[in-house]
Jmol script that loads the backbone (N, CA, C; Angstrom):
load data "model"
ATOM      1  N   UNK A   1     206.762 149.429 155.705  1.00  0.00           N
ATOM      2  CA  UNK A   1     205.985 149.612 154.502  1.00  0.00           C
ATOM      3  C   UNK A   1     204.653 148.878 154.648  1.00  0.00           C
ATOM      4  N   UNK A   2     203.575 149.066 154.632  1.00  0.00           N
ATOM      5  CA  UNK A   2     201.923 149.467 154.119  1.00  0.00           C
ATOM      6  C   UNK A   2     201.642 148.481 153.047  1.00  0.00           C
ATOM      7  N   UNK A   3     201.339 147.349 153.150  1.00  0.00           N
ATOM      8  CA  UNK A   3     200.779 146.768 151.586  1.00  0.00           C
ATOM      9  C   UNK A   3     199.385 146.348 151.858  1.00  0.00           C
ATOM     10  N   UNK A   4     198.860 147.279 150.577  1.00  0.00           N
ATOM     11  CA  UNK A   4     197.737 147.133 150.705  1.00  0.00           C
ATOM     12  C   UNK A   4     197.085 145.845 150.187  1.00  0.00           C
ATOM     13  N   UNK A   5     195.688 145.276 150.683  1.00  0.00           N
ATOM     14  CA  UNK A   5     195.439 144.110 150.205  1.00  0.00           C
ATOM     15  C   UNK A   5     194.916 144.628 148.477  1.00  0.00           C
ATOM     16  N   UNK A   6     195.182 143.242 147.726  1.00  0.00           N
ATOM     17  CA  UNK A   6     194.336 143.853 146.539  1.00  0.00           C
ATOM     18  C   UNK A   6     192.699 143.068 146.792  1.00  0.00           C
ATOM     19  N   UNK A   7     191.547 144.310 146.232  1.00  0.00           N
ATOM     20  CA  UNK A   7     190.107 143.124 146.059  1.00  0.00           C
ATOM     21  C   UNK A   7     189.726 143.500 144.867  1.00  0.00           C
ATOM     22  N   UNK A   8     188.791 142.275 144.560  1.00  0.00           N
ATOM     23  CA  UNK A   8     188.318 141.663 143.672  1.00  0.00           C
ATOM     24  C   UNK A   8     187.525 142.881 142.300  1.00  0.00           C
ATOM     25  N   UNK A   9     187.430 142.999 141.511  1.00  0.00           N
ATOM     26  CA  UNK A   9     186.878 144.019 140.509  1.00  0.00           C
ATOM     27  C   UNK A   9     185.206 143.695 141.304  1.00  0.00           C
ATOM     28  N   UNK A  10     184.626 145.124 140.672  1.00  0.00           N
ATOM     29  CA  UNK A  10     183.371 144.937 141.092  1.00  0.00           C
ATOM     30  C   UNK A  10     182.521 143.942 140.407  1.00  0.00           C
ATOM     31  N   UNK A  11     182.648 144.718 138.857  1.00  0.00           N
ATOM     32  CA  UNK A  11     181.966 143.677 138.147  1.00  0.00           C
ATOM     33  C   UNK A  11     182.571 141.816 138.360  1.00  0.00           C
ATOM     34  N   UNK A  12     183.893 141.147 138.782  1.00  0.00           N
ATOM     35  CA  UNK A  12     184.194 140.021 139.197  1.00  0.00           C
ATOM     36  C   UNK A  12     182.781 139.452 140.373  1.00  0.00           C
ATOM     37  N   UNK A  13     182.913 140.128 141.006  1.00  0.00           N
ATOM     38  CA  UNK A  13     182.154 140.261 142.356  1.00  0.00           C
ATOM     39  C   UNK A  13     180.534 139.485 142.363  1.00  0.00           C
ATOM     40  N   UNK A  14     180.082 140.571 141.413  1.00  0.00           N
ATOM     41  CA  UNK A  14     178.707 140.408 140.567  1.00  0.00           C
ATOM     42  C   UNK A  14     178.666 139.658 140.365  1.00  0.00           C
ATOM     43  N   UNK A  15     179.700 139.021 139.027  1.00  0.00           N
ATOM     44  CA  UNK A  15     179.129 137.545 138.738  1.00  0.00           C
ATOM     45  C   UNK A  15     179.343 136.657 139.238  1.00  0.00           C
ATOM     46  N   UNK A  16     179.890 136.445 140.243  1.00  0.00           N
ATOM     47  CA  UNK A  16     179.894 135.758 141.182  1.00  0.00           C
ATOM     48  C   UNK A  16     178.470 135.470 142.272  1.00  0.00           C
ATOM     49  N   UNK A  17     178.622 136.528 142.608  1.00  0.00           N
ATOM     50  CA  UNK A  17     176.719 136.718 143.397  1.00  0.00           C
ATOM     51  C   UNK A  17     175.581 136.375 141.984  1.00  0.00           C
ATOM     52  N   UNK A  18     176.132 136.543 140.921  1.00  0.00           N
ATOM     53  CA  UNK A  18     174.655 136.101 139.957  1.00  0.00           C
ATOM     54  C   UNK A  18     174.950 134.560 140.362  1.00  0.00           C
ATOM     55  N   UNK A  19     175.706 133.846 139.587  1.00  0.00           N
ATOM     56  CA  UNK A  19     176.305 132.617 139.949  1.00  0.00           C
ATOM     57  C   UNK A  19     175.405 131.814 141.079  1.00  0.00           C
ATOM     58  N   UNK A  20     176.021 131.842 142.405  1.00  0.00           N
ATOM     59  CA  UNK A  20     175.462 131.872 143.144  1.00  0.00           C
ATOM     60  C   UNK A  20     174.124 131.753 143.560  1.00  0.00           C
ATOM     61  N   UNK A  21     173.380 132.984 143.093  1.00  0.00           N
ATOM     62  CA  UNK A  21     171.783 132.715 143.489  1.00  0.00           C
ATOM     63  C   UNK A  21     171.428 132.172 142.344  1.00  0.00           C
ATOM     64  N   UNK A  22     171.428 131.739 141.243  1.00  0.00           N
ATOM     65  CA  UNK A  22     171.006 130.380 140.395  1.00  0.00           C
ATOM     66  C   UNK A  22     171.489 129.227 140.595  1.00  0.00           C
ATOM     67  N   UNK A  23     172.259 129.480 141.781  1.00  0.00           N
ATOM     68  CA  UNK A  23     172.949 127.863 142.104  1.00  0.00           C
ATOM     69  C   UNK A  23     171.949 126.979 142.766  1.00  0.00           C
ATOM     70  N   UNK A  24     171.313 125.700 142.220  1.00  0.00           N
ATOM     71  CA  UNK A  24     170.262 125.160 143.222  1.00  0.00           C
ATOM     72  C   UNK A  24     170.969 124.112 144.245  1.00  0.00           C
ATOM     73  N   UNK A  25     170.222 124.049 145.092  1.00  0.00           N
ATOM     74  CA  UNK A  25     170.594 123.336 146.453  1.00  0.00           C
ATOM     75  C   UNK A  25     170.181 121.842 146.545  1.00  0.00           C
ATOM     76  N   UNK A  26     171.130 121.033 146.662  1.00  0.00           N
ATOM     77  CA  UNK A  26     170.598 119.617 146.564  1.00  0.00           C
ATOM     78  C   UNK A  26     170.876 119.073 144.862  1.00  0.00           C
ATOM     79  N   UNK A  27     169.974 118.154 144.871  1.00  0.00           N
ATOM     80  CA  UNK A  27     170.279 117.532 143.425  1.00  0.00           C
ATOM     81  C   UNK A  27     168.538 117.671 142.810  1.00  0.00           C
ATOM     82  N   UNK A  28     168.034 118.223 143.327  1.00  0.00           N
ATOM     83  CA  UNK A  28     166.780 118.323 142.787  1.00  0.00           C
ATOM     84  C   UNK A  28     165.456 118.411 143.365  1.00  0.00           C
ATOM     85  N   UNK A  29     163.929 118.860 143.046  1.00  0.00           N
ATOM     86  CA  UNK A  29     163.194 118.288 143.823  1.00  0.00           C
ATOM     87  C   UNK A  29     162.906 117.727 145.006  1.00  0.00           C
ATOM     88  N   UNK A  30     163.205 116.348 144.916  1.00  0.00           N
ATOM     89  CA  UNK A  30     162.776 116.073 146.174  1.00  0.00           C
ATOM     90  C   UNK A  30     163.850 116.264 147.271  1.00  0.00           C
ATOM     91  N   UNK A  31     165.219 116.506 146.687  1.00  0.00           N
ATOM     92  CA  UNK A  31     165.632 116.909 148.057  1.00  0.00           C
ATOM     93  C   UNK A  31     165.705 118.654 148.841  1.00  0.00           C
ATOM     94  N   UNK A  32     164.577 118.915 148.577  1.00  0.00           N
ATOM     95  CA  UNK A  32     164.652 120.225 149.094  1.00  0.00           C
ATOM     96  C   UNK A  32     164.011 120.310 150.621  1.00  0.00           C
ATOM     97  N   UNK A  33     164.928 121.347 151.347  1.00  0.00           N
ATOM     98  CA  UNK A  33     164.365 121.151 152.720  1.00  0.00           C
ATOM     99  C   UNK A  33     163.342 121.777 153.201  1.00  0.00           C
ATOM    100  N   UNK A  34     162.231 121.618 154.032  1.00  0.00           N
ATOM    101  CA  UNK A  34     161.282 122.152 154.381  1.00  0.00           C
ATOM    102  C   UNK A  34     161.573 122.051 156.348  1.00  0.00           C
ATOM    103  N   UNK A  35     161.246 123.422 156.831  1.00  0.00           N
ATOM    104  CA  UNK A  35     161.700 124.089 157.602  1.00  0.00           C
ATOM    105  C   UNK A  35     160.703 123.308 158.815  1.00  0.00           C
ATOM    106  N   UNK A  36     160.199 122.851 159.643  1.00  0.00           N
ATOM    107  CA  UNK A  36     159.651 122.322 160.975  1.00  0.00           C
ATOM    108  C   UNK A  36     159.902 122.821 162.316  1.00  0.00           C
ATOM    109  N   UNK A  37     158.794 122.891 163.608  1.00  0.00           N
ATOM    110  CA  UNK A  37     159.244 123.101 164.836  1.00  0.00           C
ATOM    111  C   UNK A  37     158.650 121.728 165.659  1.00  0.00           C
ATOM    112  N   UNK A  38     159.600 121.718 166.459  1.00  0.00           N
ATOM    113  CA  UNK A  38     158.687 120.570 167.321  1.00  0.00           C
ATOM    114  C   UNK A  38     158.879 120.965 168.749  1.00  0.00           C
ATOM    115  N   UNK A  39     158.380 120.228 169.377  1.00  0.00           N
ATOM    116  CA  UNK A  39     158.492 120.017 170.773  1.00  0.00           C
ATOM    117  C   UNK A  39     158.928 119.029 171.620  1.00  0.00           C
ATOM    118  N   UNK A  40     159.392 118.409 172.401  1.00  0.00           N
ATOM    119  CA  UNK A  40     159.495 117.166 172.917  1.00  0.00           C
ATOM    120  C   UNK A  40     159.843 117.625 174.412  1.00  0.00           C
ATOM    121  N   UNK A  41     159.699 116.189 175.352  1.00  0.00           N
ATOM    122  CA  UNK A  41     159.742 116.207 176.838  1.00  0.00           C
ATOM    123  C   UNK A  41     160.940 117.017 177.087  1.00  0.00           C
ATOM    124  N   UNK A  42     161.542 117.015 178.424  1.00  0.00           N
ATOM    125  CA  UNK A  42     162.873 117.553 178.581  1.00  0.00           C
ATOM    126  C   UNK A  42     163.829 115.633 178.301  1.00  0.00           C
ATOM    127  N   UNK A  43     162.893 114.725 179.158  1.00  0.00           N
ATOM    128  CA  UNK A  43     163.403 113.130 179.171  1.00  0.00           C
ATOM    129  C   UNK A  43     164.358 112.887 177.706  1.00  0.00           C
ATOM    130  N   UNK A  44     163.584 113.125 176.544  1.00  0.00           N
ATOM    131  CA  UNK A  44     163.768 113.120 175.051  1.00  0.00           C
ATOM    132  C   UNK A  44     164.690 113.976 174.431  1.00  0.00           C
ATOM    133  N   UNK A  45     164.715 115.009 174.836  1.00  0.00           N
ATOM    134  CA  UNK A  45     165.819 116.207 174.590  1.00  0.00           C
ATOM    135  C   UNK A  45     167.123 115.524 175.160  1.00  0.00           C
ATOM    136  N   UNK A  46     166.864 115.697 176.244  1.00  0.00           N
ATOM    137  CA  UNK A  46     168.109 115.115 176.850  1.00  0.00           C
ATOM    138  C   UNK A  46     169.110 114.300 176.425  1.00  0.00           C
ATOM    139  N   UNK A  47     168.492 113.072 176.137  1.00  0.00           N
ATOM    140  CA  UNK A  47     168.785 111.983 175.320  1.00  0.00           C
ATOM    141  C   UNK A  47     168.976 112.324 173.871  1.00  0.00           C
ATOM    142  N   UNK A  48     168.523 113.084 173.313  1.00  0.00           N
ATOM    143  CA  UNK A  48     168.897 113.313 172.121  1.00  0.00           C
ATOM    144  C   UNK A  48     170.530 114.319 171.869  1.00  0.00           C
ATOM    145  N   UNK A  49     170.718 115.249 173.040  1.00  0.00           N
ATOM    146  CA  UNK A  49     171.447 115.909 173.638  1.00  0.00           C
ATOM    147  C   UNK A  49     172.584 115.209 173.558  1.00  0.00           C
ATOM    148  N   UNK A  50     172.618 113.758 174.519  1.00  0.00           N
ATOM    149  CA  UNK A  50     173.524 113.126 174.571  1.00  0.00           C
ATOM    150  C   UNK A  50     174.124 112.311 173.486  1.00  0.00           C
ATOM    151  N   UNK A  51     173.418 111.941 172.501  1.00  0.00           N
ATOM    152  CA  UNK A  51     173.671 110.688 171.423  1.00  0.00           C
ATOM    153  C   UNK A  51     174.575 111.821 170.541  1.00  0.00           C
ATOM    154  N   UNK A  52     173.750 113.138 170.475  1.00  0.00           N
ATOM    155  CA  UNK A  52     174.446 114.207 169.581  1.00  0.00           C
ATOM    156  C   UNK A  52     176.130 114.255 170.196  1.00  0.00           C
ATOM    157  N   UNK A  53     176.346 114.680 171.656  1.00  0.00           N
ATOM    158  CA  UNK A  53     177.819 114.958 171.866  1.00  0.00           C
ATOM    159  C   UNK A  53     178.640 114.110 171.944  1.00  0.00           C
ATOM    160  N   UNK A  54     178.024 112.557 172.249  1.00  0.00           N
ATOM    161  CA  UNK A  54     179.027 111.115 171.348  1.00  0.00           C
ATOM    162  C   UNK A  54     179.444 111.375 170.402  1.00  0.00           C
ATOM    163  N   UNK A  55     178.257 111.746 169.417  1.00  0.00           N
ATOM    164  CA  UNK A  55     178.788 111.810 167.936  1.00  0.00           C
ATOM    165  C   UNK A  55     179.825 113.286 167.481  1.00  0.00           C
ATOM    166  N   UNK A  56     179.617 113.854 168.116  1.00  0.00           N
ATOM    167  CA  UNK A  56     180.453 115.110 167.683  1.00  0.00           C
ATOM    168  C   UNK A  56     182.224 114.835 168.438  1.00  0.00           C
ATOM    169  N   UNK A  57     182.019 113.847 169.814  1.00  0.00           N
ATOM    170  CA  UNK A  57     183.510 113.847 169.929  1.00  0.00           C
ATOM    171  C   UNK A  57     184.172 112.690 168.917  1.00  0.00           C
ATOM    172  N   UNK A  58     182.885 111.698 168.941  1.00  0.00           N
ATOM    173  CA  UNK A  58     183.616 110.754 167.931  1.00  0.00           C
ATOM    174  C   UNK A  58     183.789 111.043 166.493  1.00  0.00           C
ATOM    175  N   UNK A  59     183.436 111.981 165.762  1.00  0.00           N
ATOM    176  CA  UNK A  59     183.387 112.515 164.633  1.00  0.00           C
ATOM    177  C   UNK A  59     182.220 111.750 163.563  1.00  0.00           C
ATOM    178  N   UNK A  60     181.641 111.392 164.263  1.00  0.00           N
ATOM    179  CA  UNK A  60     180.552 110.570 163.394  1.00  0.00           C
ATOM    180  C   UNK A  60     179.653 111.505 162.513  1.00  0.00           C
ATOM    181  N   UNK A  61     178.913 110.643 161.233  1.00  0.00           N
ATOM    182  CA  UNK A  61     177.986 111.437 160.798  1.00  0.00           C
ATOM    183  C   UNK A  61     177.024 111.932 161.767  1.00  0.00           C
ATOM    184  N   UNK A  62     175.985 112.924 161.259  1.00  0.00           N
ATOM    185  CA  UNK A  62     175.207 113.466 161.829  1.00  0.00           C
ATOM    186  C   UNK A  62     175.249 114.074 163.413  1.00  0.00           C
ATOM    187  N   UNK A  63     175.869 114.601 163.128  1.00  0.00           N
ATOM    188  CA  UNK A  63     176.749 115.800 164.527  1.00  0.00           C
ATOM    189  C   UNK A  63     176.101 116.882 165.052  1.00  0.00           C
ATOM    190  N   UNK A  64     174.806 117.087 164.789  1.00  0.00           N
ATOM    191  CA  UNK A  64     173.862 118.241 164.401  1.00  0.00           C
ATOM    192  C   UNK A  64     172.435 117.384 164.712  1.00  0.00           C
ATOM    193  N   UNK A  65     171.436 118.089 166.054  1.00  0.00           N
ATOM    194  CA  UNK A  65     170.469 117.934 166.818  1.00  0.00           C
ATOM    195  C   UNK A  65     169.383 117.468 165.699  1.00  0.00           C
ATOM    196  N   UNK A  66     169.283 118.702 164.706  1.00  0.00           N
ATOM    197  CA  UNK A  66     168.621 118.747 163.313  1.00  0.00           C
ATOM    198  C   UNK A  66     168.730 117.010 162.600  1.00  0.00           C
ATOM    199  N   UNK A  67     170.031 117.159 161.829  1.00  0.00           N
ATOM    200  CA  UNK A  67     170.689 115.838 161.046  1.00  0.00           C
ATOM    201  C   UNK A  67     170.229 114.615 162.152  1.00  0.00           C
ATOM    202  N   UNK A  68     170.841 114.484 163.391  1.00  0.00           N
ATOM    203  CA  UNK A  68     169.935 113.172 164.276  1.00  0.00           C
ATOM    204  C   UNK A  68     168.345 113.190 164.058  1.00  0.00           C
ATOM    205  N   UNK A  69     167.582 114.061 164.210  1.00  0.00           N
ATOM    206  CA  UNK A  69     166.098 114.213 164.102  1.00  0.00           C
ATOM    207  C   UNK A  69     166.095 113.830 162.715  1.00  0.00           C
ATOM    208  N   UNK A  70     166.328 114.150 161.787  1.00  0.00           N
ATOM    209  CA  UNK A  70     166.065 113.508 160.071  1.00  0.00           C
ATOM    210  C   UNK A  70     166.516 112.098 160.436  1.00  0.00           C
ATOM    211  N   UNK A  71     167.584 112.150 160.664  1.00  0.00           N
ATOM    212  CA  UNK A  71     168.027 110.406 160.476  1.00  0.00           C
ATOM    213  C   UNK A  71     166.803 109.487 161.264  1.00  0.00           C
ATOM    214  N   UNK A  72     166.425 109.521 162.642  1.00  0.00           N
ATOM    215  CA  UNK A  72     165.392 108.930 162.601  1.00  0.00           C
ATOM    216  C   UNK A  72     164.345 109.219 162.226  1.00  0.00           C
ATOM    217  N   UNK A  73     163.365 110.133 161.702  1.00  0.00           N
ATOM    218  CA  UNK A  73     162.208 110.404 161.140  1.00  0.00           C
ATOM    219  C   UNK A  73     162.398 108.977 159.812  1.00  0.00           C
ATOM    220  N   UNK A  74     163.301 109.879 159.115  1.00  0.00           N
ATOM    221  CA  UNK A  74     164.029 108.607 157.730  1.00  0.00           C
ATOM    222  C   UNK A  74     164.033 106.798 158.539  1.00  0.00           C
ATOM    223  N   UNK A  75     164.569 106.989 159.302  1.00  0.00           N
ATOM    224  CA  UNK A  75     164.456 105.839 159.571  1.00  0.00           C
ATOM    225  C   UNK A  75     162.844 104.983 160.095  1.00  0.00           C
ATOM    226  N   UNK A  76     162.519 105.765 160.392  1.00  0.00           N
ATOM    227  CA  UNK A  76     161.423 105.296 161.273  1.00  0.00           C
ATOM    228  C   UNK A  76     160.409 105.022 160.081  1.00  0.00           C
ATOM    229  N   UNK A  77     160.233 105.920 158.925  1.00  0.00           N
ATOM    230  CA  UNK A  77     159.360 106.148 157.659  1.00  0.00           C
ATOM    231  C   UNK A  77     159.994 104.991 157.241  1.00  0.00           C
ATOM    232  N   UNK A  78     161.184 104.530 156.780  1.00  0.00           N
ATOM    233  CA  UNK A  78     161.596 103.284 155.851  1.00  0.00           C
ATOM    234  C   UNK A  78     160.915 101.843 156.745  1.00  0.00           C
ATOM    235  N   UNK A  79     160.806 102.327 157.833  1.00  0.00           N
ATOM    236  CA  UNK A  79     160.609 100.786 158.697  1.00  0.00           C
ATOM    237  C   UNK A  79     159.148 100.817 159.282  1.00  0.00           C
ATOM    238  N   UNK A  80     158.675 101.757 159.289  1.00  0.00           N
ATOM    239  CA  UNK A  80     157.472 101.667 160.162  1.00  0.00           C
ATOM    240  C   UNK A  80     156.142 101.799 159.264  1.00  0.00           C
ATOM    241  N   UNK A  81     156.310 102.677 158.069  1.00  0.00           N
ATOM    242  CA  UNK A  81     155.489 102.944 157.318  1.00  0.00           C
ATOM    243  C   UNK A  81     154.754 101.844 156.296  1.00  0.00           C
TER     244      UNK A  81
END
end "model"
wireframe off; spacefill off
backbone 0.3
color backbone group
């Protein structure tokens, strides 16, 4: 015997997707993200490469090439600026 899955009503669906795209991201203002490219040596990559796959076997925050690059920018702005 065949059982079919049941899905969701259409109109359910909808308001769900309205939902959704009025949902804002962050807690406000200033934490909204703004998109960047950079460049760096291969020396720098590398190294950044590596600190990242420590952290991803050790389960540490910031596990993500991106998230390491904020954390020091942040850091560097609280201390250097």
């Amino acid at each position: 015997m065949v059982k079919l899955r049941t899905t969701a009503k259409d109109q359910t669906a909808d308001e769900f997707v309205n939902q959704m795209a009025d949902k804002p991201y962050g807690s406000g203002e200033d934490e909204r993200l703004e998109r960047i490219t950079i460049s760096v040596r291969g020396s720098v990559f590398d190294k950044l490469d590596d600190i990242v796959r420590k952290r991803k076997r050790a389960k540490q925050a910031n596990r993500t090439m991106s998230a390491l690059v904020i954390e020091a920018v942040e850091f560097y702005l609280e201390n250097k600026a």
